[in-house]
C-alpha positions as CSV (number, residue, x, y, z in Angstrom):
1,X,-89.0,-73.5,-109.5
2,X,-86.8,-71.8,-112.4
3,X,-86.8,-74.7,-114.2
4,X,-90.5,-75.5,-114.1
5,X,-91.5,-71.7,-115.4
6,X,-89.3,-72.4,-118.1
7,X,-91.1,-74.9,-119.0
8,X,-94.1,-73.7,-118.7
9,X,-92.9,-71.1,-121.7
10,X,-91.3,-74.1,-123.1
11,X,-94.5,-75.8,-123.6
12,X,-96.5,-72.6,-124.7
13,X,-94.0,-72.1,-127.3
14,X,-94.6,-76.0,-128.6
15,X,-98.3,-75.1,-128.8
16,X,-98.3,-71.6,-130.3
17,X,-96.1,-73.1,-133.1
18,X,-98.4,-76.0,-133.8
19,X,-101.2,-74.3,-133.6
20,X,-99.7,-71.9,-136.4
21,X,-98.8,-74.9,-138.4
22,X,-102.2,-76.6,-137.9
23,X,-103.8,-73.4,-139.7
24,X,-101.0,-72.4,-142.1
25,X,-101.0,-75.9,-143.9
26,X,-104.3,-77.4,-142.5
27,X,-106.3,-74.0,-143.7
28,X,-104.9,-73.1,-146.8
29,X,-106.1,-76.4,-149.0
30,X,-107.9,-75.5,-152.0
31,X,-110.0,-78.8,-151.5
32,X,-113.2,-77.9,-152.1
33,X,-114.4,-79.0,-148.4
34,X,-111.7,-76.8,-146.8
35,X,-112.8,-74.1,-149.3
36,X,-116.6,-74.3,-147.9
37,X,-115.1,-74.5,-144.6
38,X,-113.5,-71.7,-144.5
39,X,-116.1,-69.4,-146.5
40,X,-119.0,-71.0,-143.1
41,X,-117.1,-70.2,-140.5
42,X,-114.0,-68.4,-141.6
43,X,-114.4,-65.6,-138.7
44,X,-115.1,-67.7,-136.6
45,X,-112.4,-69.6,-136.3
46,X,-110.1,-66.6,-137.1
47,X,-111.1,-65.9,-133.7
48,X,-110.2,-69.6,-132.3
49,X,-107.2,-70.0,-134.0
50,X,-106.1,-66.6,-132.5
51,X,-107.2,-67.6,-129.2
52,X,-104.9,-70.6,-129.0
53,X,-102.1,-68.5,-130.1
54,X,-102.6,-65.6,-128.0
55,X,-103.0,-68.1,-125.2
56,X,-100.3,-69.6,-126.2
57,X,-98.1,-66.5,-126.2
58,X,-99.5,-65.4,-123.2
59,X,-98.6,-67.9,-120.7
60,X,-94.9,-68.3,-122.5
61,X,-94.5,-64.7,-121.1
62,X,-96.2,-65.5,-118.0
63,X,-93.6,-68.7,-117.7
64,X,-90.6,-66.3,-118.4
65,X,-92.1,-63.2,-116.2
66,X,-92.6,-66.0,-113.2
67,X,-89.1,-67.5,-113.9
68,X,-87.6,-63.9,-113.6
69,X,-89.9,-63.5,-110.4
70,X,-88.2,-66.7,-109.0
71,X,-84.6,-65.7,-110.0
72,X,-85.2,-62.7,-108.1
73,X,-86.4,-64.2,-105.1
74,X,-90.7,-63.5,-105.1
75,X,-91.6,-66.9,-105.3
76,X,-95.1,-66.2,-104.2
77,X,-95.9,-64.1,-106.7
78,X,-94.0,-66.0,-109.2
79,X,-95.9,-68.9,-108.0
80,X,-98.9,-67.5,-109.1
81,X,-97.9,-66.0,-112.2
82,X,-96.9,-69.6,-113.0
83,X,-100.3,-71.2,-111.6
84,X,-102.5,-68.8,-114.0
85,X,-100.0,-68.9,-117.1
86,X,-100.4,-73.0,-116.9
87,X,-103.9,-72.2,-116.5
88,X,-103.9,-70.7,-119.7
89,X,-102.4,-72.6,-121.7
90,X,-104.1,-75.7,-120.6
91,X,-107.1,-73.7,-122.1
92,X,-105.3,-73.0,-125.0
93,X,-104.4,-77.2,-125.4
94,X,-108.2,-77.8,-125.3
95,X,-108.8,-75.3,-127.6
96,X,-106.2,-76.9,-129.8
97,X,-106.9,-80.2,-129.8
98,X,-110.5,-79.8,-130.5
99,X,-110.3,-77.1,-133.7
100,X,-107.4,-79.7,-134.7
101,X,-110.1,-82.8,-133.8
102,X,-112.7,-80.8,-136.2
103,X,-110.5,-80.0,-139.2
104,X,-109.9,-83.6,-139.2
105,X,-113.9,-84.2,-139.4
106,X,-114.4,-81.8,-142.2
107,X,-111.3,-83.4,-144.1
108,X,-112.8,-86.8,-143.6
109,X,-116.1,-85.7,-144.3
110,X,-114.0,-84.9,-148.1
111,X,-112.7,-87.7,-148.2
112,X,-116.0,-89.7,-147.7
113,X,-117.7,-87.4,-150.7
114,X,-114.9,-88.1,-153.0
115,X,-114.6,-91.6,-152.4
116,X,-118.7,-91.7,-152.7
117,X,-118.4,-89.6,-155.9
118,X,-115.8,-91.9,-157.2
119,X,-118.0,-95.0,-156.9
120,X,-121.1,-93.7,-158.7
121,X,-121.2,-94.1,-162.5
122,X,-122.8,-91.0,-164.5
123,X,-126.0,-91.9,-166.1
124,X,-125.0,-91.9,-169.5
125,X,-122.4,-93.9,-168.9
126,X,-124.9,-96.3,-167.3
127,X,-127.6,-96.1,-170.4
128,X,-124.6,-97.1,-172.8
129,X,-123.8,-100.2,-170.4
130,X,-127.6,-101.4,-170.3
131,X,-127.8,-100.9,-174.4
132,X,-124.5,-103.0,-175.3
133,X,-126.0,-106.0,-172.9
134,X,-129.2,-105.2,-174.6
135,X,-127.6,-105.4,-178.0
């Protein structure tokens, strides 16, 4: 049961470090979608983003704590401990993978406006077009 609060820490660890890496490189994009993004919603996902992290954090400790309870022979309440630290952090995964899931709809939803943008020909431009066939 050592082995399986370990990884239960293990696995929190994984998550709290994505999660940071997801908003460190994902967030700081001076696109001008992320930009918007952040300026709507920026507290609130402070507050998300944190969530899966403290999460995170939270059942790494609860992993380690529950491994130390096992080592020193309280499996129950290591058990537990365990039971409520993977309950966390499976919160924490959902959490992740749907900021994560959004993100990639607001970068898409970019992408979409710039490849849009990049089809449509300015109106001048248009005008002079008409007049050479014209001429």
């Amino acid at each position: 049961m050592i082995m399986v609060a370990v990884g239960i820490a293990s696995t929190a660890a994984v998550v709290a470090g994505f999660a940071g890496v997801v908003v460190a490189y994902g967030m700081s994009s001076d696109r001008p979608v992320i930009i918007r993004f952040r300026y709507d919603v920026g507290p609130t996902l402070k507050k998300n983003w944190m969530s899966v992290i403290g999460g995170s954090f939270a059942s790494a400790f609860g992993g380690l704590t529950g491994a130390a309870l096992f080592a020193a022979a309280l499996g129950a309440i290591g058990t537990w401990i365990c039971i409520a630290a993977s309950a966390v952090l499976l919160h924490s995964v959902g959490r992740c993978l749907f900021l994560f899931s959004l993100l990639l709809d607001v970068i898409a939803a970019g992408d979409e406006r710039d490849r849009s943008t990049e089809r449509t020909v300015p109106v001048d431009q248009a005008v002079g077009v008409v007049k050479r066939m014209a001429g």
